[in-house]
N, C-alpha and C positions, 0 to 999 in steps of 0.2 A: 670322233666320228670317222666312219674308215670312208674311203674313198667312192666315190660314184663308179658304178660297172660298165662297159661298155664291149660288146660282141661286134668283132669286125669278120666278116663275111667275105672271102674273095677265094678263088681257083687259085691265085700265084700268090707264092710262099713270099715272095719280092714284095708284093703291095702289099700284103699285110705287114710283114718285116718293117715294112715304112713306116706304115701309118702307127703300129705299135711304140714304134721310135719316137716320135713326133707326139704324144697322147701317155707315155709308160708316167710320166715323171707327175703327171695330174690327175690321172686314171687309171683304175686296174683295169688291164684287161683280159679279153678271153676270146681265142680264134676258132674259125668255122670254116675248112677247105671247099665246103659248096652246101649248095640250098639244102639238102636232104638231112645234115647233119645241122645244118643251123635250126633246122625244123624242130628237130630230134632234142636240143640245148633248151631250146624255147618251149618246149612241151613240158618239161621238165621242170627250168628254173627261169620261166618268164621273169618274174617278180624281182629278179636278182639283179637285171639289166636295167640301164635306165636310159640307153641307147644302143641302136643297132646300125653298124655303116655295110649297107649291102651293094657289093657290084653287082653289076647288070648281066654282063657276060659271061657264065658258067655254064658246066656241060652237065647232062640230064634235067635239072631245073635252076633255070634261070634266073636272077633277081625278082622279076617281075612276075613268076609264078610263085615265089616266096613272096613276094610282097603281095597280091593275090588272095594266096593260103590265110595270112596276118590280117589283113582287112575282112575277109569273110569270118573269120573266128573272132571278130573286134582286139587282138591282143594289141594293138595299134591304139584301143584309147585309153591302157597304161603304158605304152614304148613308144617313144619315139624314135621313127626309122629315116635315115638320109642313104641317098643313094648316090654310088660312086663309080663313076665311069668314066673314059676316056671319049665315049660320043654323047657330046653336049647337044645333038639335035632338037630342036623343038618338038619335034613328034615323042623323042625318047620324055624329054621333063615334060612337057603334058600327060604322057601318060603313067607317071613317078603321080605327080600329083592327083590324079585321077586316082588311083588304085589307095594314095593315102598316106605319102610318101610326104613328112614334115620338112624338107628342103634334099637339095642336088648336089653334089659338089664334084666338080669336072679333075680329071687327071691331066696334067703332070700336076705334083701336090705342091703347092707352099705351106710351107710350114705352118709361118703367122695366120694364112687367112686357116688353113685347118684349123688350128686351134679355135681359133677367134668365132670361125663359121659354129663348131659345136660348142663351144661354149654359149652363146647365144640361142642356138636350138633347146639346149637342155634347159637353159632359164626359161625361155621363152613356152616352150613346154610344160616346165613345170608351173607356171603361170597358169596357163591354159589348164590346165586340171585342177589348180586351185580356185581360180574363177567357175571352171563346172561344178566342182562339188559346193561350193557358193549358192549357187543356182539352184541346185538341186534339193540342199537343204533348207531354200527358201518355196519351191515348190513344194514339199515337204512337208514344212510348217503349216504354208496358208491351206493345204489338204487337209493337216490336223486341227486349225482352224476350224473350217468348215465343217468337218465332221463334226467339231465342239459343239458350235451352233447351232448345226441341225440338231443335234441330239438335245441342246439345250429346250430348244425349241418343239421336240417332240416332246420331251417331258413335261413341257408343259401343258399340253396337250392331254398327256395322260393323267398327269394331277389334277385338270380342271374335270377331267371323266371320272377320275375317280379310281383308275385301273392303279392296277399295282401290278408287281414284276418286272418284267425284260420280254415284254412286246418287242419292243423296237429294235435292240436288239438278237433278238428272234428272224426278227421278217426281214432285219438285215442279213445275218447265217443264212435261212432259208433262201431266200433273195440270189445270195452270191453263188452257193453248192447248185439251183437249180440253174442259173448260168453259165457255168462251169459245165453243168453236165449237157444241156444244150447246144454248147460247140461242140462236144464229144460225138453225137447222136447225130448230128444237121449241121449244113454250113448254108442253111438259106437265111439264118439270119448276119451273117459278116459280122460276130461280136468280138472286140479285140478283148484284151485285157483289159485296156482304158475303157472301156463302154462297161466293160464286171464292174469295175470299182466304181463309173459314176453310178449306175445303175444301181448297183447296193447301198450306196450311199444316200442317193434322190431317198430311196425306199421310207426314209425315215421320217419324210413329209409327208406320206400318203395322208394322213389325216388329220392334217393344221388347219384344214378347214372346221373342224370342230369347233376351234376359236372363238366362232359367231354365234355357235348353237347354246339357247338356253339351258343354264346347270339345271333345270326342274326337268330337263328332257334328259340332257346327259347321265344324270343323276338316280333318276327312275329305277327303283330297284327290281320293280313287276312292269306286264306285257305293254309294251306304247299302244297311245291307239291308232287308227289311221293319219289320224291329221298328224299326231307326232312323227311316225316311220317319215311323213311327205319331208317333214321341218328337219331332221336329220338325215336324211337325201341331199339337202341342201348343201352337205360339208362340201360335197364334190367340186362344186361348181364356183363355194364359195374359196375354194385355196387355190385355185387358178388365179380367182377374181384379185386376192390375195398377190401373187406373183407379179401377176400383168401391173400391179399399182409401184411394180420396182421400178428404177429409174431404167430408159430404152436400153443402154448397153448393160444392164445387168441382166435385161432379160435376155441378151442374145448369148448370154452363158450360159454353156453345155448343159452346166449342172440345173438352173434354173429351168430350160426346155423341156430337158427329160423328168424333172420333177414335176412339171406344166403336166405332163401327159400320165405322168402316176395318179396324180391327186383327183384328175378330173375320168380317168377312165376306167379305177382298180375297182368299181362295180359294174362294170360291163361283164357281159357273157359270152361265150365261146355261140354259145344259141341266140342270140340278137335280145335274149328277156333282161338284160343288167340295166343301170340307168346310170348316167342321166341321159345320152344318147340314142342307144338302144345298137351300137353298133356290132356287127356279126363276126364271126372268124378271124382273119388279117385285118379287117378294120381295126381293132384292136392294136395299139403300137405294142409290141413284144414288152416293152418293160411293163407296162402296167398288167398283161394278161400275168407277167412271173409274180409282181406283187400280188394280184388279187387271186391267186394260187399260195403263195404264203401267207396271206392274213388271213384265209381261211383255215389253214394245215394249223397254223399258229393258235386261231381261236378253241379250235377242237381239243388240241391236245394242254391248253392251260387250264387251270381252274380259274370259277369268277365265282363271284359272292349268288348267282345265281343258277350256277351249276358244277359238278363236280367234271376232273379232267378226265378226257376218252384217249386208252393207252395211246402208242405211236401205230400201233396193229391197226386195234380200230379207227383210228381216224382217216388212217389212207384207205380202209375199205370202204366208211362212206364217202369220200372224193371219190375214189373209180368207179362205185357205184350210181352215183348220181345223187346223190342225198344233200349234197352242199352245192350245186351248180354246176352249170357247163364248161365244163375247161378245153383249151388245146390237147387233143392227144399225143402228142410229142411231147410237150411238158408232162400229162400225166405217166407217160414212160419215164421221164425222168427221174419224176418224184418217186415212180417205183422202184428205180435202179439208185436209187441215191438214200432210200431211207432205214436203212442200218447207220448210214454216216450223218443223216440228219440225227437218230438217237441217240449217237454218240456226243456229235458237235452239241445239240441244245441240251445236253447234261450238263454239262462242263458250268456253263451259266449257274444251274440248279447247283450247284456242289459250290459255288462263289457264293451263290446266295447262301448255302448253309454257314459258309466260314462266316459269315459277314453276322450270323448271330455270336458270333466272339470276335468285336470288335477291335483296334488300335489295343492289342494286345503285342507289348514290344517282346515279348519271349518269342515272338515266332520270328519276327524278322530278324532278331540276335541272331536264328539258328541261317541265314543267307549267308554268314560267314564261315562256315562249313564248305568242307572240298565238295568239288562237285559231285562227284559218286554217290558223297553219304546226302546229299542237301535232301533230295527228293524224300528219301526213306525218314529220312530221322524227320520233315516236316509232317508227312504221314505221321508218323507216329507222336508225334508231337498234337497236333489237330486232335486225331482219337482219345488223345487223354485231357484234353479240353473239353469236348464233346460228352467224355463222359462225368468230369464237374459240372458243368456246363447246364445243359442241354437235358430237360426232361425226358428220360426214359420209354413214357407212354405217348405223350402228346407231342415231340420231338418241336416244340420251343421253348425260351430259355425256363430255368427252373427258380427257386427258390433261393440257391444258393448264388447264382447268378444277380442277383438284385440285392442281397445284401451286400456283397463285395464291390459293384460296380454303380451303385445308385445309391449310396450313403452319405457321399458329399459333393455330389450333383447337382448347380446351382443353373445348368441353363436351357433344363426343363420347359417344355413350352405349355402342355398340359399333362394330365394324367387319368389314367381308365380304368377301375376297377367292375370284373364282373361275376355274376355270379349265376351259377346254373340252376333254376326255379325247379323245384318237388324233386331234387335228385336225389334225395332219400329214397323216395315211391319209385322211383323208378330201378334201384337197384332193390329196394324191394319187392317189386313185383315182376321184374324183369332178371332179376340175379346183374352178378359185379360187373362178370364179362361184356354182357349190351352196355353196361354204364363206363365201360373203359371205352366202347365204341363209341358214346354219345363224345366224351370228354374226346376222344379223339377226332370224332366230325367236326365239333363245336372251334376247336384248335387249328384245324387248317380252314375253318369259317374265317376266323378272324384274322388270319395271318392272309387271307386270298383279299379282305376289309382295306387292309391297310398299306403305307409303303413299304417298302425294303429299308429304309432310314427308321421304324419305327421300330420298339422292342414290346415282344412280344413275351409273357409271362403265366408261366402256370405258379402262381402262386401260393399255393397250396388246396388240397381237394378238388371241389369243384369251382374252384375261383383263382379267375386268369385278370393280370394286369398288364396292362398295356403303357408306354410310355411314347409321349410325342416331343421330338425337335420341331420347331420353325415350321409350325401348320397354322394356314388362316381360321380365324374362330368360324365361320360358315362351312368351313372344310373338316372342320371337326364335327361340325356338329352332326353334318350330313355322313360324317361316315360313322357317327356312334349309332345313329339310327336306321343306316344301314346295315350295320353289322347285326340288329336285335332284328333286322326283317328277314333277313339271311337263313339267321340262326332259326328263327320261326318257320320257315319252310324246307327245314331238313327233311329228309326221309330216312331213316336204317331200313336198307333195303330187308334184311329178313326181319321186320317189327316196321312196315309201315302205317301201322293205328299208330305210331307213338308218335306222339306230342311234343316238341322240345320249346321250349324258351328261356331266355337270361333276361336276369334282371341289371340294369347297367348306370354306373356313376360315373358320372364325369369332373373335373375342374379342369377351367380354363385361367391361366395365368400364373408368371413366375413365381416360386418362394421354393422353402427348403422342401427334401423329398418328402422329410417325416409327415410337415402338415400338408403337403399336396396329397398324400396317400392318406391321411384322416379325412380331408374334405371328400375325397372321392368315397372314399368307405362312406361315409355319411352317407353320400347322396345315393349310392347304391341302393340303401336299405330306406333309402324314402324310394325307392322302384319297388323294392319286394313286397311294399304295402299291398300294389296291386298286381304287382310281379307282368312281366315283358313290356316293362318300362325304361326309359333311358331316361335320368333328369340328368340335371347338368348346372354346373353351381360357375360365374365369373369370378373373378377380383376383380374387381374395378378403381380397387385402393392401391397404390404401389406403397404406403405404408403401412408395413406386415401389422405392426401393432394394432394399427385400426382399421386393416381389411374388412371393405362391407361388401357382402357376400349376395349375390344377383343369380336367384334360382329359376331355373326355366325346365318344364317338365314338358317333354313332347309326347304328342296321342298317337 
């Protein structure tokens, strides 16, 4: 290990000559005839130094406006700097340590204490940045912490609803870019960076008050009626209620506060009509008007099993419009000036989601040991010929080929979906192939908008798509098999609105091998086609395979 660096600063050739003497045999060094030049060293090869001995007294700039210069650029909190001067005045080292100056040391030199003084600085120093980065990576952590949480925590949220995708991460991007661009535009609200990040962050609670709300509400595939809208009105108030029941000094955390005012105010309106308060313009705390400006932009532009998604075009033209509620006009400037980069950013998601239909596939992480240049290109290229094994052609989820290679010795299945699309013979006969490649194409992003990002989706041949489920509750299944056959029953093919679609749908709930999971479902499918836009659904209740007895439950 080569030697520690050390930049000695001084107008006479004498005191440096000295103190080189005194420091050559322990440290390299490197000299600097005055402030301008040492400026000049340090702009350069900061990183190189790991102390700086600057005099005081030099002509055009001073010690003290080099030391100045260091403190305002922070190079001060990787260098540590001692100043060296023959006026020991109290004014003079007060003002050394003021500017940020890690010790003094007075002229005429001794030897011993020179040495001894920066030896102890440089330890002492190097301590002190070991301890900060200490610190930091503990602040660090408990932020990825909490991010965890919260996030753990919104998804659950979102599984007891029923949603699938990247909500939350959505309204967080949107969240943070409309932030971002709000101190750009306005400085009436004083956002630092630390209020973006808590801010984006809270965002992820907006709606943990769901919590309390009944799954036959949450759940609901068609319109609530009034008294439902009132009962899901309630989340607002109830994930406050939620907060306040933390122990008092959790509440008086940042993050907690700001998340208090997301959860309870991201339905209020710029026009005084939102609820649960009813409050008007600035009433509104600025975090929850940005959330409740992204969980709208957010809702338009996803798909859900009860609507298809409105481009990024259209969806900012009904927000500027009026057609989704009253917003801040400052925000909706921003949302206008920002939404090229919101359809960039909320891609990026969508394109993780597509990898993520070819899973813990280790060939792709082999290719991370590639230089860097080619990493990018050859994973592209790599992904696209995945994609095209892969990944059905038409209905662009996984295919046929895909479930034989990856679902053949699969043992920790949770259940299994086979479906089938009722009279699609008639309808490619009487509608030609092309409407019937539309319907197979509606019906495919139906079910993939049904279920989680964790579930595999399958076009298994023709008109019959299989689904596979990990670690889903039996109520959670069953409600979303029957909501996928409500879904799918209320398509529309915009040029063929008389057309009619329905599936007929099998289920099995419980572990064993794929083969007989994928018979019990085929069965049960074809006990639906009897009367066709049916779901039945077959348990085990046995855990031994041999004498599995078999629990049929057919929903109306």
């Amino acid at each position: 290990m080569g030697k520690q660096k050390i930049l000695i600063v001084d107008d006479s050739e004498i005191n440096r000559a000295l103190l080189a003497e005194i420091l050559e045999e322990q440290y390299e060094i490197t000299e600097a005839e005055n402030g301008s030049e040492a400026i000049s060293l340090l702009s350069k090869r900061r990183s190189d130094f790991s102390l700086l001995l600057l005099d005081i007294i030099m002509p055009d700039m001073d010690g003290f406006e080099v030391l100045a210069y260091i403190n305002n650029y922070h190079w001060n909190d990787s260098l540590a700097v001692m100043m060296i001067s023959a006026d020991d005045s109290p004014a003079n080292i007060k003002r050394a340590y003021e500017l940020g100056a890690f010790d003094y040391i007075s002229r005429p030199f001794d030897p011993i204490i020179v040495q001894r003084r920066i030896s102890n600085t440089m330890l002492l120093f190097a301590r002190q940045q070991r301890l900060e980065k200490i610190i930091t990576e503990q602040f660090q952590e408990q932020d990825k912490n909490n991010e965890l949480m919260i996030s753990i925590l919104s998804h659950i949220v979102e599984f007891r609803n029923g949603e699938s995708g990247l909500h939350v991460l959505h309204i967080n991007t949107i969240t943070k870019c409309l932030l971002e661009q709000l101190v750009r535009v306005t400085d009436e609200y004083s956002l630092s960076p630390v209020d973006i990040s808590l801010i984006s962050t809270a965002s992820a609670l907006h709606d943990i008050g769901k919590i309390s709300i009944s799954d036959s509400i949450l759940n609901k595939p068609g319109r609530l009626t009034e008294e439902e809208f009132e009962e899901i009105k309630t989340h607002t108030v109830i994930g406050v209620n939620m907060l306040s029941d933390l122990p008092i000094e959790q509440q008086e955390a940042p993050l907690v506060k700001v998340a208090s005012e997301i959860c309870r105010w991201h339905h209020e309106r710029y026009d005084g009509k939102g609820y649960p308060d009813g409050l008007k313009g600035e009433e509104i705390p600025i975090a929850a008007q940005v959330v409740s400006l992204a969980d709208v932009y957010d809702a338009l532009i996803s798909e859900r099993c009860y609507k298809k998604a409105y481009s990024y075009k259209k969806a900012l033209n009904m927000i500027l419009e009026g057609q989704c509620g009253a917003f801040n006009p400052t925000l909706l400037l921003c949302l206008q000036e920002i939404s090229e980069r919101l359809e960039k950013e909320l891609m990026a998601p969508d394109s993780k989601g597509e990898k993520r239909n070819i899973p813990n596939l280790q060939v792709i992480k082999d290719y991370n040991n590639l230089l860097s240049y080619e990493k990018s290109t050859v994973q592209f290229h790599m992904q696209q010929h995945l994609r095209l094994l892969y990944i059905d052609s038409l209905t662009r989820v996984y295919n046929r080929r895909y479930y034989d290679e990856h679902f053949q010795d699969v043992n920790n299945i949770q259940a299994m979906v086979v479906i089938d699309v009722d009279n699609f013979k008639q309808i490619n006969d009487n509608y030609g192939h092309d409407v019937g490649d539309i319907v197979l194409q509606n019906i495919a992003q139906t079910i993939l908008s049904c279920v989680r990002k964790t579930d595999a989706v399958i076009r298994y041949g023709g008109d019959e798509f299989v689904i596979i489920f990990f670690s889903i509750p039996a109520d959670i299944f069953k409600k979303k098999l029957e909501r996928i056959r409500y879904s799918v029953s209320i398509l529309i093919i915009d040029a063929h609105p008389e057309l009619r679609i329905s599936v007929s749908v099998g289920g099995v709930y419980g572990k064993d091998t794929t083969k007989r999971l994928f018979k019990v479902a085929d069965n049960m499918m074809y006990q639906s086609k009897k009367d066709k836009n049916k779901v039945t659904l077959c348990f085990i209740s046995d855990r031994n395979r041999a004498q599995a007895m078999l629990k049929m439950e057919k929903l109306q």
